[in-house]
N, C-alpha and C positions, 0 to 999 in steps of 0.2 A: 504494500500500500504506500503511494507517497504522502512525502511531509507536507499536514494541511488538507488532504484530503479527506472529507468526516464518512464513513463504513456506518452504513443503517442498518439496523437488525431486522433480520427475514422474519417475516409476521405468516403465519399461516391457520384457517380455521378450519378443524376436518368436516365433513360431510357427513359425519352422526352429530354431530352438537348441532350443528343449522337442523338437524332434521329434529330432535332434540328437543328443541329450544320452541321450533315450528311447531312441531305437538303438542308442549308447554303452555304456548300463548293460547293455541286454540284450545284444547281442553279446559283451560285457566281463566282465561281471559287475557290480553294483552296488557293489560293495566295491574295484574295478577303478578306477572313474568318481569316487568319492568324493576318492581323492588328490592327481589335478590338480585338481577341482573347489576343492578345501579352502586349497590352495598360492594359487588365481586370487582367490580371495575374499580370501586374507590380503591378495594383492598390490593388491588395489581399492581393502580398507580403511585402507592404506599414505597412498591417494592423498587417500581420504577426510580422514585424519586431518591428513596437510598442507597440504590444503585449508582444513580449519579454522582451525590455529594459523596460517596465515598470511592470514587474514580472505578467501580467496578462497570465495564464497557458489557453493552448486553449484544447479545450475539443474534439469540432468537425471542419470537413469543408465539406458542403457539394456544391455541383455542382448541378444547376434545369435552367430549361428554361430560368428563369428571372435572372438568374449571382449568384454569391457564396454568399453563409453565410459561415460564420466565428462564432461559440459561443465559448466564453471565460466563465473562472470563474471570475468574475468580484467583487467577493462579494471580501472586503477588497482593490481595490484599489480605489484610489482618485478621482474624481472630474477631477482634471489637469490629470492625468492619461487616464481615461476611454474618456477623449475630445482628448488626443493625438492618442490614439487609432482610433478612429471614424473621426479626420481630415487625419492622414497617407495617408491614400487611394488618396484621393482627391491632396494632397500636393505632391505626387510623380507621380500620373498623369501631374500637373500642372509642375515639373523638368522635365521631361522627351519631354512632347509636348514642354516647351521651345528647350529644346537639339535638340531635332529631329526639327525642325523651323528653327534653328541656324545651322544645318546640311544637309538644304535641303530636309527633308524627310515629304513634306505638307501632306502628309495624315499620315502619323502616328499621327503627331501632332497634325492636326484637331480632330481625333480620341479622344487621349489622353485629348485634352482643353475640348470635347465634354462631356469628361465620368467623367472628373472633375464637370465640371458645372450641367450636372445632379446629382451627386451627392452631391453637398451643397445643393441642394432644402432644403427649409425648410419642409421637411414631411418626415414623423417619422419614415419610414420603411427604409429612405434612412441617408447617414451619417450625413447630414448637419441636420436634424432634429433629429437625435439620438443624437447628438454633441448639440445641443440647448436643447433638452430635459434636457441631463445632468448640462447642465449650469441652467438653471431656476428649479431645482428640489428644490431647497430650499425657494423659491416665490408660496403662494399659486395656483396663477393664471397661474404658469408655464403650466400644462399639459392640459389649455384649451387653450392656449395659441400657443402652440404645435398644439394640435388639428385643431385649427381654420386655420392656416398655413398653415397645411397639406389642409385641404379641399381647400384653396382658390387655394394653389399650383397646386394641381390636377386638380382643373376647369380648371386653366390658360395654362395647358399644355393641355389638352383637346382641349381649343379652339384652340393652336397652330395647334395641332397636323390634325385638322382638316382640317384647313386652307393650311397646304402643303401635305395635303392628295389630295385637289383639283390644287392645284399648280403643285403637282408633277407626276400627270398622274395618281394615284392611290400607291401612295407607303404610304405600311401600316406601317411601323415601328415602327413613334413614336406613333402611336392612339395603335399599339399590347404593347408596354412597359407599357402607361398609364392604360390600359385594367390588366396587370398585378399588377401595384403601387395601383389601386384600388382595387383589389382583395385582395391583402395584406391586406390593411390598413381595409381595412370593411367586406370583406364576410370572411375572414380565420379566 
């Protein structure tokens, strides 16, 4: 690349989320789909913007059924760095649901608190376990440590998930997220 030249990062959205997303709005309503959508965007451009200020250059973003990645070049930034990175997301959900709280606006907020606290899970596909990972990378026992996390995590939302599967008439959401946090973490 030459000196002064600025490199944009490849953006791409696959053909299950639009399709996704498309079923979403129509089953839901448009106006329905819009609130988590609005909540996932704040929490991306979270990551976006502490990717910036902390000179990590981002490569790709792509868009899939299961919510964005974001990869950065990571090699060469810090520890404090690449954990500001990996909290942003969660910490600008966690502004924003207050704001909208503070403004009357219960469901974005819920929304917002909702997609914060899944993502500090401690499992490792998600931020809060990306963010611990980085932190105990220097402790032998860090990445089994990780690991064990991540599995207990996923049980434990499992058996949530089950539980207001039967609570709630049949609504699959959280058992389809989990269905995909597993697929991550062990069959891909």
């Amino acid at each position: 690349m030459r000196k002064g030249k600025k490199r944009h990062a490849a953006f791409s959205v696959s053909l299950p989320a639009v399709l996704a997303f498309a079923f979403w709005a129509l089953a839901e309503g448009s106006a329905a789909a819009i609130v988590p959508i609005t909540a996932a965007l704040l929490h991306e451009a979270g990551h976006l913007l502490a990717m910036s200020l902390c000179g990590v250059p981002v490569d790709r973003i792509n868009i899939c059924v299961a919510g964005a990645e974001i990869r950065g070049r990571h090699t060469g930034a810090g520890k404090t760095a690449m954990t500001a990175v990996y909290l942003a997301g969660p910490l600008v959900n966690l502004i924003s649901g207050a704001a909208s709280a503070a403004a009357g606006w219960d469901i974005f907020a819920l929304c917002s608190f909702a997609l914060a606290a899944v993502n500090l899970l401690p499992v490792r596909t998600l931020d809060g376990g990306n963010a611990l990972s980085v932190l105990l990378s220097d402790f032998s026992w860090g990445e089994r440590f990780v690991s064990v996390m991540s599995a207990v995590s996923v049980f434990l939302l499992w058996l949530v998930s089950v539980c207001l599967l039967f609570l709630s008439d049949g609504n699959l959401s959280l058992l389809a997220f989990v269905v995909c946090v597993f697929t991550e973490l062990y069959l891909a």
